[in-house]
C-alpha positions in Angstrom: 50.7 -39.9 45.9 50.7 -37.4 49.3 53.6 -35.0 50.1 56.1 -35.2 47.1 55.3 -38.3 45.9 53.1 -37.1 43.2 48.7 -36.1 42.6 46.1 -36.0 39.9 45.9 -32.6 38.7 44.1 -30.6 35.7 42.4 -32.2 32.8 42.6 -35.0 30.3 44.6 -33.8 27.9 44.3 -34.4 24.1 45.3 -38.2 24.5 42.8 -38.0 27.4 45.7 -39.2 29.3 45.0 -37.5 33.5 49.0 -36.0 34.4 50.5 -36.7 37.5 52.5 -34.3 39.4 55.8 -36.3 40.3 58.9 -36.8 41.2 61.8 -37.3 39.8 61.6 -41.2 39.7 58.3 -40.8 37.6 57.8 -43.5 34.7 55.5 -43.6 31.6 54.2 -46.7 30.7 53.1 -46.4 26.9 50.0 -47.8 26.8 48.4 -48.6 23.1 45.1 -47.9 24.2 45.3 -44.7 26.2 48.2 -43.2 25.1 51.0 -42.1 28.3 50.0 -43.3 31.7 52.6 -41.9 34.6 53.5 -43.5 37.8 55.6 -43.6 40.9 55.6 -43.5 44.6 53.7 -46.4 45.7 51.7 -47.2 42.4 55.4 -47.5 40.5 56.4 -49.7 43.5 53.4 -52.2 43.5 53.6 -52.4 39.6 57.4 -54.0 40.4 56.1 -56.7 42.9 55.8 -60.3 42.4 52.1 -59.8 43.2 51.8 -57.4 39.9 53.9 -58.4 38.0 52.7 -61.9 37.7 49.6 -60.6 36.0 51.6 -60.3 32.9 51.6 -64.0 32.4 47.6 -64.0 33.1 45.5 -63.5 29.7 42.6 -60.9 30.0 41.1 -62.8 27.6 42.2 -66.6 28.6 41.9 -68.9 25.3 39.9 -65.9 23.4 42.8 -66.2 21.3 42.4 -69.1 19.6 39.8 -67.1 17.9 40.8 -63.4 18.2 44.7 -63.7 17.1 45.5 -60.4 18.8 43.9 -61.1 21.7 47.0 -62.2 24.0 46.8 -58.6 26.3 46.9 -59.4 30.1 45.7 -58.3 33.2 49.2 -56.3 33.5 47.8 -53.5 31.1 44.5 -53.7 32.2 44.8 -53.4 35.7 47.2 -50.0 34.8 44.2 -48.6 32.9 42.3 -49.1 34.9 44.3 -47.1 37.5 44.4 -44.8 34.9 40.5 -44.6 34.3 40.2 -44.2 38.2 42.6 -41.3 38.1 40.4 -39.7 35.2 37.4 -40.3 37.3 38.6 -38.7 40.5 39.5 -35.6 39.4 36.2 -35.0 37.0 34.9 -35.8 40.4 37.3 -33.6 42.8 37.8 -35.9 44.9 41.4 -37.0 46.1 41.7 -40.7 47.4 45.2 -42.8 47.2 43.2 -45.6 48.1 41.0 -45.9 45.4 43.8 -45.5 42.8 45.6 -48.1 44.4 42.2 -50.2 44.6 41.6 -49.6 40.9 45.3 -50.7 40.5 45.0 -53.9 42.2 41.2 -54.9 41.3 42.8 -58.4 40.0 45.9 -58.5 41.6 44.2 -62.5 43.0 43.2 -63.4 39.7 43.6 -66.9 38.8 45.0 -68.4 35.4 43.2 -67.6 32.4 41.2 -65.2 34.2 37.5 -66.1 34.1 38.0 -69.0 32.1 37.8 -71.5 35.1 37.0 -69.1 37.8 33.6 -71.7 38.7 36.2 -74.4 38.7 38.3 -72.9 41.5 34.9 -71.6 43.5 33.1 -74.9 43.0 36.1 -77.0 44.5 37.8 -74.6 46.8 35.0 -71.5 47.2 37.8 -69.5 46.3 37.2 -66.3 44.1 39.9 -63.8 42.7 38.5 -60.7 44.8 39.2 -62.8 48.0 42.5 -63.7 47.1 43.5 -60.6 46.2 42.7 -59.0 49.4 44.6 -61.6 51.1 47.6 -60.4 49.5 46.5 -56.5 50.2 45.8 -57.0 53.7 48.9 -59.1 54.4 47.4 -63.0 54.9 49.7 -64.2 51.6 53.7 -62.9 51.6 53.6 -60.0 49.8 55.6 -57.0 49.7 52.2 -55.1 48.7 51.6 -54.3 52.6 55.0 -52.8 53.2 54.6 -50.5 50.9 50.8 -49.4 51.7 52.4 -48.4 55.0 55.3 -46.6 54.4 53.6 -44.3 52.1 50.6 -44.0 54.7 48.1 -45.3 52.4 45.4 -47.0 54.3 45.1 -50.9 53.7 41.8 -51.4 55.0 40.1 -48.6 53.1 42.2 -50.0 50.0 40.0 -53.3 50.9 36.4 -51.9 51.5 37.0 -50.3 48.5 37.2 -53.1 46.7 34.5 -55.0 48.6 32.2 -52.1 47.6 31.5 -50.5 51.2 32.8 -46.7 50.2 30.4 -45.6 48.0 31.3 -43.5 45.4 35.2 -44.5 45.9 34.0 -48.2 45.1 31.6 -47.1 42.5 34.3 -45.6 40.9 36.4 -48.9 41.0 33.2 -51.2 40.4 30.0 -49.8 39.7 27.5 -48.8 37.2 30.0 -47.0 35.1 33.3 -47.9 36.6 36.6 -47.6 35.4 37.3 -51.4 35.4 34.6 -51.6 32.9 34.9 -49.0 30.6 39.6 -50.1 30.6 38.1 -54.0 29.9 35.9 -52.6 26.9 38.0 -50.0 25.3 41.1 -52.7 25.4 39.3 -55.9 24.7 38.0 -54.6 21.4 40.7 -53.1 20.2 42.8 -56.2 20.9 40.7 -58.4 19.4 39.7 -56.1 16.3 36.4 -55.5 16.7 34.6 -51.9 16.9 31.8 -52.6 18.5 33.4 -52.1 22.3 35.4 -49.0 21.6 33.9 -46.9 24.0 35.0 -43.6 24.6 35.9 -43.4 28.4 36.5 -39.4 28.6 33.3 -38.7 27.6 31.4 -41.3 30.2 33.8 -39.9 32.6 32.5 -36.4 31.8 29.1 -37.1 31.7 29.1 -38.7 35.4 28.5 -36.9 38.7 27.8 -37.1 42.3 24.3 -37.3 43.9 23.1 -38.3 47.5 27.0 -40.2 47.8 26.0 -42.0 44.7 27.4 -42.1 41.1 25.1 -41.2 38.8 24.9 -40.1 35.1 23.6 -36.8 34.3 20.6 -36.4 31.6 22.5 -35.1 29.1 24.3 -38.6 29.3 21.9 -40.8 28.9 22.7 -41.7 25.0 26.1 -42.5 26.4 25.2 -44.8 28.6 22.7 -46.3 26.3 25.6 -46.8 24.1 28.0 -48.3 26.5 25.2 -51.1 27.7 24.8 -51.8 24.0 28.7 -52.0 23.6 28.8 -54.6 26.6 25.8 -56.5 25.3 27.5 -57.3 21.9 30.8 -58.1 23.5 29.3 -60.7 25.7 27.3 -61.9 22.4 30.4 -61.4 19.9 33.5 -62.0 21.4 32.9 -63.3 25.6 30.5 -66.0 25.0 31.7 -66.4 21.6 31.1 -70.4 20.8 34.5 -71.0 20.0 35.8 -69.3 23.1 33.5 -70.8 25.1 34.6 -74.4 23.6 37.8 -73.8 24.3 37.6 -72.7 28.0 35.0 -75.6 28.6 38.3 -78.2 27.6 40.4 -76.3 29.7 37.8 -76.9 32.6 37.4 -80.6 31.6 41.5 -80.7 31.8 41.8 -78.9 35.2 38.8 -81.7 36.9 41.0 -84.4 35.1 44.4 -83.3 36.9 42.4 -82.5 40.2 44.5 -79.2 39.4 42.0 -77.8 42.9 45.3 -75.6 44.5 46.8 -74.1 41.0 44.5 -70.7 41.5 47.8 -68.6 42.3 49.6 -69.9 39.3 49.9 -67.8 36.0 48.9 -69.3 32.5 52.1 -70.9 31.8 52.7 -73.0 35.1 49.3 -73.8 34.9 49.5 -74.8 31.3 53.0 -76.9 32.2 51.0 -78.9 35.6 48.8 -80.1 32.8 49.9 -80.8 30.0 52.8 -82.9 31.9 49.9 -84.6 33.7 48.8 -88.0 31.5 45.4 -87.6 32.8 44.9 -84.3 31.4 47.8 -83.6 28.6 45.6 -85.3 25.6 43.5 -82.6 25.9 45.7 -80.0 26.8 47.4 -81.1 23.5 44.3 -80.6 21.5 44.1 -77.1 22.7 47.1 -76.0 22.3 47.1 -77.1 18.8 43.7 -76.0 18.3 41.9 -79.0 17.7 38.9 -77.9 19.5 35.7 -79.9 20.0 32.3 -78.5 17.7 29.0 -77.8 18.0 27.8 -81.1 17.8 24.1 -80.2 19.2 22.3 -76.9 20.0 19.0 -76.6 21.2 16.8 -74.1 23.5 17.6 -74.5 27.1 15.5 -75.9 29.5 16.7 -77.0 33.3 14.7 -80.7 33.1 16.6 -81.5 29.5 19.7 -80.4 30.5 19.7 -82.6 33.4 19.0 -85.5 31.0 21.6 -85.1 28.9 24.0 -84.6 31.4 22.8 -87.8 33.2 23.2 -89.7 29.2 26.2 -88.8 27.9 29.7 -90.2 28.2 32.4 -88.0 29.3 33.8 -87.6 25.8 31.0 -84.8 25.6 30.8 -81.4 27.2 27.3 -80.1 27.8 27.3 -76.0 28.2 25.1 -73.3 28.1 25.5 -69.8 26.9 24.7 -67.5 28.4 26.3 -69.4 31.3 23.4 -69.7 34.3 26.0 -68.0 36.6 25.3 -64.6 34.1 22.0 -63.6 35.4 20.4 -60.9 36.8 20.2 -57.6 36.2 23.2 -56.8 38.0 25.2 -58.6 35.1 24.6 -55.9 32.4 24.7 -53.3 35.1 21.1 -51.5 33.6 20.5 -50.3 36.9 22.8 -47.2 36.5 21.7 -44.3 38.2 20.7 -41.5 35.7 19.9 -38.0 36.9 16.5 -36.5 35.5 15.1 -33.2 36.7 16.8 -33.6 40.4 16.2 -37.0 41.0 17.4 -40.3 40.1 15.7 -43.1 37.8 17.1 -46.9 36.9 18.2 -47.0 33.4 15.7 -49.8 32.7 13.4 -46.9 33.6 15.0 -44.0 31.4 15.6 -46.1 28.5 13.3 -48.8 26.3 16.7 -50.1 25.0 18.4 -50.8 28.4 14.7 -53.1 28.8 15.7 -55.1 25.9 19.4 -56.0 26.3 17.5 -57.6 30.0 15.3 -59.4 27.9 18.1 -60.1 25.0 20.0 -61.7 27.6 18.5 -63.9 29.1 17.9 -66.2 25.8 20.0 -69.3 26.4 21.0 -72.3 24.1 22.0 -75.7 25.5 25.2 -76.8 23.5 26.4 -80.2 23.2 30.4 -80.2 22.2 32.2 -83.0 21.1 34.6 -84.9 18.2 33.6 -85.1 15.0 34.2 -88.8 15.1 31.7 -89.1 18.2 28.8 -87.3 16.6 27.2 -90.7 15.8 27.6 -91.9 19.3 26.0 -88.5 20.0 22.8 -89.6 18.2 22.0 -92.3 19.4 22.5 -91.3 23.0 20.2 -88.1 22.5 17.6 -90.6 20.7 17.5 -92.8 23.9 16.0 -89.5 25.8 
């Protein structure tokens, strides 16, 4: 960090690990995915807080592993390389900012329990979101010690914050953007937790590849198959592994037990203390039970979606069902697969949905939705006859 505390310097090395010169009361966190991260001065002191440290007991992949074994990585590891990713972006970039590594360090320090898994719960009931809550505890409206030490090594809290609410430009873009360093951690580490190739990005060479054009982020020509690639990678985790039926079954039951406990205030809990509240609740711990031993609801029904027979089914069936649709409706827009990169050709800059007729078709590819009924086995003839009566 500034005066002896430690900046980025030189090049990815051969691990495409970004050194640090530090102090003495340097650490390495041995990460699995990217090799030797190093830390300290305010970075090695947020990691030790209660804020950070409870992200250890928070899933990046909530119930994902009930399919994917592996899968039980958290938003500790993430949220370090993604700092680390920042790091790598910043000095391809030459630019020096020890708010944006601390942004990209606490991107998801407010995330709730099981991470996205019942996110709409918590907004639907309290408009609460994890970005919010986390700059709560940035900007000091929840005890934290995360503000003390923001000021004593002169590191700028509110920039920290319109960072992360995407008002600095290339510092945000950097932290979430078209190509951000959130992204390309999430992809690398997701698929090589849960043992599938097709998300292994390689970070260093997007990082390489990106540049700096009127204030924006952009990708440079010679880029443009990487970024084709990395859309592709994102498409086929969302198809294979995020919106994964199984997954999705699974997270829709944890949803169904967090309405039945009324669990509105549990957003600041971690997995466990949330998984305690509710199994220990009789209104929700059947359920709770059934997913903790896996004994997940099927696909009882599938069927194109359409808004009208949603709406009909939800309005017919008993509450031993669970009506979803993937992709959910909240995954929309072409914001969502993040097509719109900026890509630099001859001097000026063109949408990637205009540079490439494969970023057109992951917008069209997506926004194919199935309307899934989930229930018991032993219900599927109760099933039938209420979907006959509509």
């Amino acid at each position: 960090m500034r005066g002896n505390r430690g900046y980025l310097t030189g090049r990815p090395d051969r691990t495409g690990c970004v050194w640090l010169l530090m102090d003495m009361n340097s650490k390495i966190v041995q990460d699995p995915v990217f090799g030797p991260i190093r830390a300290s001065g305010a970075i090695l002191e947020i990691m030790d807080t209660v804020d950070f440290q409870r992200l250890r007991y928070i899933k990046n992949l909530g119930l994902c592993y009930l399919v994917f074994p592996s899968a039980n990585h958290t938003r500790f590891e993430h949220s370090i390389g993604t700092y680390h990713l920042a790091g790598m972006y910043l000095d391809h970039l030459g630019i020096r900012s020890d708010e944006t590594l601390v942004a990209a360090l606490l991107h998801d320090v407010g995330h709730f329990p099981f991470s996205h898994t019942i996110e709409e719960f918590y907004y639907r009931n309290g408009r609460v979101d994890h970005l919010g809550e986390g700059i709560k505890i940035i900007n000091g409206e929840r005890e934290s010690e995360i503000p003390s030490i923001l000021e004593r090594h002169s590191i700028d809290a509110r920039k920290v914050i319109r960072i992360l609410e995407g008002k600095e430009n290339v510092l945000s873009e950097v932290v979430s953007g078209p190509i951000d360093a959130d992204e390309l951690d999430y992809l690398r580490r997701d698929s090589f937790y849960c043992g599938v190739s097709i998300g292994f990005v390689n970070p260093a060479r997007v990082i390489s590849v990106s540049a700096v054009h009127d204030n924006m982020m952009v990708v440079e020509e010679k880029g443009l198959s990487d970024i084709e690639s990395l859309l592709i990678s994102r498409f086929l985790m969302y198809q294979a592994v995020y919106f994964h039926k199984t997954c999705r079954i699974a997270n829709r039951m944890l949803e169904r037990a967090a309405v039945l406990s009324e669990a509105y205030d549990t957003y600041m809990m971690n997995d466990q203390e949330l998984t305690h509240l509710l199994i220990s609740d009789p209104r929700s711990r059947d359920i709770m039970e059934n997913i903790l031993n896996r004994r997940l609801m099927k696909v009882l029904y599938k069927v194109k979606y359409e808004e009208s027979l949603k709406r009909d089914i939800e309005g017919t069936l008993s509450d031993r069902f669970i009506v979803d649709v993937i992709p959910p409706l909240s995954f929309r827009g072409k914001e969502r697969l993040k097509t719109q990169v900026g890509v630099l050709l001859e001097g000026k800059i063109a949408t990637g949905e205009e540079s490439s007729p494969l970023v057109n078709a992951l917008n069209s590819a997506i926004e194919r939705r199935y309307l899934y009924v989930y229930g018991y086995r032993e219900d599927e003839e109760e099933l039938k006859r209420d979907l006959a009566s509509i």
